[in-house]
N, C-alpha and C positions, 0 to 999 in steps of 0.2 A: 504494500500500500504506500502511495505516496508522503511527502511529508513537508510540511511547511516549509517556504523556502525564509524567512526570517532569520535572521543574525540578532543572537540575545546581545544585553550590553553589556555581558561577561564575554562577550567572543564566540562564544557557541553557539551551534545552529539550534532552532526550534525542533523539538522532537517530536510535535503534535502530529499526530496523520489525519490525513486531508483526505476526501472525496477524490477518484479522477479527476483532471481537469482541474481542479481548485489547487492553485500557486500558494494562499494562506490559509493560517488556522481562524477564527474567530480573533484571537488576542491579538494579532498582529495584520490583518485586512486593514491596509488603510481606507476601505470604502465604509469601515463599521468603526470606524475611529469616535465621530461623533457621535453614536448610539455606545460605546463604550465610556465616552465622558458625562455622558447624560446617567447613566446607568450607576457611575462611580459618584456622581453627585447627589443619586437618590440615594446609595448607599452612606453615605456620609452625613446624610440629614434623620436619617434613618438611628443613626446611633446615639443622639441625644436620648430620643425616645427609651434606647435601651439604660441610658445613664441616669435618668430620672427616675425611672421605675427601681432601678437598683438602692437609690438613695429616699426613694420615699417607702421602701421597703425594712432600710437601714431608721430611717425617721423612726414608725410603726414601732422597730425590735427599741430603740431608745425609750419610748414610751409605754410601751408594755410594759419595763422593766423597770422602768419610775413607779408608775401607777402600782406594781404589784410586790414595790420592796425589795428587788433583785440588782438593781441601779444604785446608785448614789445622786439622788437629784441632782447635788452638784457638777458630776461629772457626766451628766444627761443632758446638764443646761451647756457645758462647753461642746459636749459632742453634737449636738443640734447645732450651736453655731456653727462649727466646722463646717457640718453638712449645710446649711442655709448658705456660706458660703462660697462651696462649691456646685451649687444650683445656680448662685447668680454668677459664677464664672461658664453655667456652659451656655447659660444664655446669654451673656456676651459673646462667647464666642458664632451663636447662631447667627446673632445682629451680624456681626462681623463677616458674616460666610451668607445671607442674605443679601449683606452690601453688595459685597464680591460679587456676586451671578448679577446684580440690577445693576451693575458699571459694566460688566463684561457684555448682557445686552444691549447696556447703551450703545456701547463701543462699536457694536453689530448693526445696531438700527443706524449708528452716525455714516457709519461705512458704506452703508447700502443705499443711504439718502447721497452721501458724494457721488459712489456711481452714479444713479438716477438723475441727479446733476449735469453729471457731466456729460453724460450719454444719452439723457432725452428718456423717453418712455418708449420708443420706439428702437431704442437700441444705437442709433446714428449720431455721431457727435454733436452735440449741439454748438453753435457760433455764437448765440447771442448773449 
């Protein structure tokens, strides 16, 4: 069976096997490039979700363990903050990675209004 013709950037070739006829594996088609960054960006937003559930899971065992004597309130009221903390650090970080994709659109829509520009709607340079 065939095999990916890609070159890893350790130097190695791709070991994947391929369909007849198909030159790349999925990882490496540059025609599936954009659907892989699309993909790796839903991935990415995807994992707060899993960080928040962890920590509001973590929240819950702190106050079981207040409420039922097994805590030391005081060291319940620091561990809460820590975690309160780190809740508002990953939503920062979301703001931040929200910004990023709405400037990289822009970037996209500015780009595509200069062609359109420059080349008319019709595809033909425009003079005036």
């Amino acid at each position: 069976m065939p095999q990916c013709r890609a070159i890893k950037a350790d130097g190695s070739r791709c070991m994947t096997s391929v369909k007849p006829g198909v030159e790349w594996c999925y990882n490496h088609d540059p025609a599936r490039a954009e659907e892989r960054r699309r993909n790796a960006s839903r991935a990415g937003r995807s994992r707060p979700n899993h960080e928040i559930a962890s920590l509001k899971s973590q929240l819950q065992g702190v106050a079981d363990g207040v409420l039922d004597g097994s805590t030391d309130p005081k060291r319940g009221a620091v561990a809460v903050q820590a975690l309160s903390a780190m809740i508002r650090a990953i939503e920062q970080q979301r703001r931040i990675r929200e910004q990023e994709e709405i400037l990289e659109r822009l970037d996209q829509l500015e780009e595509q209004e200069r062609q359109r520009q420059a080349y008319g709607s019709t595809g033909g340079r425009s003079w005036g």
